[in-house]
N, CA and C of each residue as an Amber inpcrd file, in Angstrom:
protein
   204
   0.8530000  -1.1810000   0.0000000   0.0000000   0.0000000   0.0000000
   0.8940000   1.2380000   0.0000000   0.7770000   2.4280000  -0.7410000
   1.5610000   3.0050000  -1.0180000   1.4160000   4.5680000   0.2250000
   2.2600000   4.9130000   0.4290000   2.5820000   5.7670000   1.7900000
   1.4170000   6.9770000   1.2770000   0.5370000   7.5000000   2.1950000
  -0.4950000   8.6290000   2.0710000   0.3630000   9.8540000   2.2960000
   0.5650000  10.7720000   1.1940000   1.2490000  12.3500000   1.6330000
   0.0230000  13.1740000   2.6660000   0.9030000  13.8010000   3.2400000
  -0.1180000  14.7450000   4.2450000   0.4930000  16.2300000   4.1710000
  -0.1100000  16.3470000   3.9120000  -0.1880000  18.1620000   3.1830000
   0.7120000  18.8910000   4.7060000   1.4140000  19.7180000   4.3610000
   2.2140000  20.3540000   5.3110000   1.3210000  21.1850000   6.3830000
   1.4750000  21.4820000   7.4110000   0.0380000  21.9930000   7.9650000
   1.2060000  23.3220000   8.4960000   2.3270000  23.5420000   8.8170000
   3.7150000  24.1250000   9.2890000   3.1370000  25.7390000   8.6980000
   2.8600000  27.1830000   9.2660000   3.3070000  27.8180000   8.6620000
   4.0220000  29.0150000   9.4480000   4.5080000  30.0510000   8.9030000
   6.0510000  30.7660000   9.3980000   5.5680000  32.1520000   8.7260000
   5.8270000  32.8910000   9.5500000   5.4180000  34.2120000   8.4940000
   6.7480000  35.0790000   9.6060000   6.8810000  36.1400000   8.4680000
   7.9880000  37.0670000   9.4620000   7.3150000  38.4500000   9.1820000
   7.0660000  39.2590000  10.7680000   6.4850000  40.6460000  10.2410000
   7.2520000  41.5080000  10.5790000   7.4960000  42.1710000  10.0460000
   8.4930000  43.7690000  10.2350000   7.3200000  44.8620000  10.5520000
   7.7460000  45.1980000  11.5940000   7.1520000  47.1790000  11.8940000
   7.9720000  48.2240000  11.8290000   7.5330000  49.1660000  11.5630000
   8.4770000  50.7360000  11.5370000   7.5830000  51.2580000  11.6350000
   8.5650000  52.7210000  11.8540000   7.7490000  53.8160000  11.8190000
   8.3600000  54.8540000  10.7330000   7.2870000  55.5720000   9.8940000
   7.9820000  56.4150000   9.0570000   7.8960000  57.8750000   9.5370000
   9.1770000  58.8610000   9.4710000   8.9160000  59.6920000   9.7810000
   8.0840000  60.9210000   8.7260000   7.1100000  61.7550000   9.0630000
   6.6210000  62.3180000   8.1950000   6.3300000  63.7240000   8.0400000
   7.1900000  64.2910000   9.4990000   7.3310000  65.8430000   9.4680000
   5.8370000  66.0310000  10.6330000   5.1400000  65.2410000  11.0340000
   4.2800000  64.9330000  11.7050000   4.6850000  65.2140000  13.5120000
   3.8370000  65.3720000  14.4380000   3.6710000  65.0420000  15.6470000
   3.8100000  63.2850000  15.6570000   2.8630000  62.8760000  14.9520000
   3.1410000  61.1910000  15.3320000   3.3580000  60.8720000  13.9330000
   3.9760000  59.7730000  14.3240000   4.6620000  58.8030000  12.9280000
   3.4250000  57.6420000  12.6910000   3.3690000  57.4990000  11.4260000
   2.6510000  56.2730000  11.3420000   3.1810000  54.8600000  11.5080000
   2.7250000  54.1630000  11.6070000   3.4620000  52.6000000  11.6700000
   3.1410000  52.4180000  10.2690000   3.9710000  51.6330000   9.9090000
   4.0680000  50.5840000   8.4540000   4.4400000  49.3620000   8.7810000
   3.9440000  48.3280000   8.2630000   4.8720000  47.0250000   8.3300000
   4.7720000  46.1740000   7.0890000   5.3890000  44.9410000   7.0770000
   5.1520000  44.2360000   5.9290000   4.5900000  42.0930000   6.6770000
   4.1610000  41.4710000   6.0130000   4.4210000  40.0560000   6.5600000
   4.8090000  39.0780000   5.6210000   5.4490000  38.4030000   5.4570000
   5.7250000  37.1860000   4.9860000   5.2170000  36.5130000   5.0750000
   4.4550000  35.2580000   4.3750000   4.1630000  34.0080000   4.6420000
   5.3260000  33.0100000   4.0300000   5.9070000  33.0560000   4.6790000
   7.7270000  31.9880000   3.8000000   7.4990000  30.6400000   3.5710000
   6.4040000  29.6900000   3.6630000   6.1680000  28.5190000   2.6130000
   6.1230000  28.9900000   1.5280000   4.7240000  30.2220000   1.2150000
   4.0960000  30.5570000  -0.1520000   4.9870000  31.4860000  -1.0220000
   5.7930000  32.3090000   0.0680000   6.2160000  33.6330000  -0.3520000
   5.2160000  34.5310000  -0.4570000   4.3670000  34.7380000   0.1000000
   3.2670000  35.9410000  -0.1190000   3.8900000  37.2250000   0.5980000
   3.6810000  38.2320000   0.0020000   3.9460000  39.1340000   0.9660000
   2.7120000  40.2780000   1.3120000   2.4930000  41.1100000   1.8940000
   1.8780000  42.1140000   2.4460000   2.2180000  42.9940000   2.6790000
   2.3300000  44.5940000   2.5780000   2.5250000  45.6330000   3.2660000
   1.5410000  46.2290000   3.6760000   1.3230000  46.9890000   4.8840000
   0.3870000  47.4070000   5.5150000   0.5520000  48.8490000   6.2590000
  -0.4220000  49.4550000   6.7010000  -0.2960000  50.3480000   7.5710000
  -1.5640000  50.1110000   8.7250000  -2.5140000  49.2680000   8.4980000
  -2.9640000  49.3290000   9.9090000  -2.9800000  47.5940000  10.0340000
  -3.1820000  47.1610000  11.4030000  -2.9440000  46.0330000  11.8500000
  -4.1610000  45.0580000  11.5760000  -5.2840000  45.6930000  11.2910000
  -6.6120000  45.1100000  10.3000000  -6.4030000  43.7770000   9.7160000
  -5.0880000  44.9530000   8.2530000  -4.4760000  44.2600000   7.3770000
  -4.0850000  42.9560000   7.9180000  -3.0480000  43.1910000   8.6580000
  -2.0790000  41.9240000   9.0460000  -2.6370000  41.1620000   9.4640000
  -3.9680000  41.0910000  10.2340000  -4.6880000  40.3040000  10.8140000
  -5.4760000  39.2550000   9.6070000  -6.3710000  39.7390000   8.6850000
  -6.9020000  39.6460000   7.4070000  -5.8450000  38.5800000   6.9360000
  -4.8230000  39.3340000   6.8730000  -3.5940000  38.2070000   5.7120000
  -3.6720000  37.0410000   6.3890000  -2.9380000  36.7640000   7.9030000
  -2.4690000  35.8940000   8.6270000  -3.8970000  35.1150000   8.4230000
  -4.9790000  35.4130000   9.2450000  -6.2500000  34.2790000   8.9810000
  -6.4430000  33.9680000   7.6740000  -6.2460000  34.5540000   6.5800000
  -6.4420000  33.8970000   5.2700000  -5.4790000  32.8280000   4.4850000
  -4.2850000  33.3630000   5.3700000  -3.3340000  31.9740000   5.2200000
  -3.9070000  31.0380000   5.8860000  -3.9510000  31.2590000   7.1450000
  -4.1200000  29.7080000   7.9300000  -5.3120000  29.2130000   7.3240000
  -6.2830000  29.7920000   6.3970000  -7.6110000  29.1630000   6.1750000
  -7.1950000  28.1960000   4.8820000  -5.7420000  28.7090000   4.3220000
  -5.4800000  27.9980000   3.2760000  -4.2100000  26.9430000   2.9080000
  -3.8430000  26.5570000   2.4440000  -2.9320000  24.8970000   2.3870000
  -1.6040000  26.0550000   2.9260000  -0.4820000  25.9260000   3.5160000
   0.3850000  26.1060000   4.3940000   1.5600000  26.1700000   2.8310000
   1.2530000  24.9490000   2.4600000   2.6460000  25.1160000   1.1180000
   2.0360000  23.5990000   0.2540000   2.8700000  23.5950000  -0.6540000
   2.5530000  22.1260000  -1.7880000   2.5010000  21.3320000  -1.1760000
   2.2870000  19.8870000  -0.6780000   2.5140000  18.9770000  -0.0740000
   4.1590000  18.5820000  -0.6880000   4.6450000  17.5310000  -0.4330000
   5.7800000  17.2580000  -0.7740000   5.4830000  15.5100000  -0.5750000
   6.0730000  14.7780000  -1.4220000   6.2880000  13.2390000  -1.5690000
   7.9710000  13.1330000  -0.8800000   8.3200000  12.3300000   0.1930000
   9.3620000  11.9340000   0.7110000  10.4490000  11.0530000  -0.1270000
C-alpha cells in the first residue's frame, strides 16, 4: 500500500514594523508580513491588514505537499 502524503500543515510568516517619519507630531506605523512557505507578501499600515492576511493563510494549504 503506497505511503499517504499529508499536506504540510507548518506555517512561518515574518512581520516587520516601523515607523515612518513624516514631518508629523506622530509617525505612522508601516509594516510588511511574509508568509515563507508561499512567499506571499503584504505591506500594511494598519494592523486590520495583518490580521486579514495571517487568517487567510491559515484558512489555506500552508505550502505544496511534498512526496518523501
Amino acid at each position: 500500500m503506497p505511503d499517504v502524503v499529508q499536506p504540510n500543515l507548518d506555517h512561518l510568516f515574518i512581520v516587520r514594523v516601523w515607523s515612518e517619519a513624516t514631518g508629523t507630531v506622530t509617525w505612522p506605523w508601516r509594516g510588511s508580513v511574509e508568509h515563507v512557505p508561499s512567499g506571499q507578501r503584504l505591506h500594511f499600515s494598519a494592523l486590520a491588514d495583518l490580521n486579514d492576511f495571517i487568517i487567510w493563510r491559515l484558512d489555506g494549504p500552508a505550502s505544496t505537499p511534498t512526496e518523501d
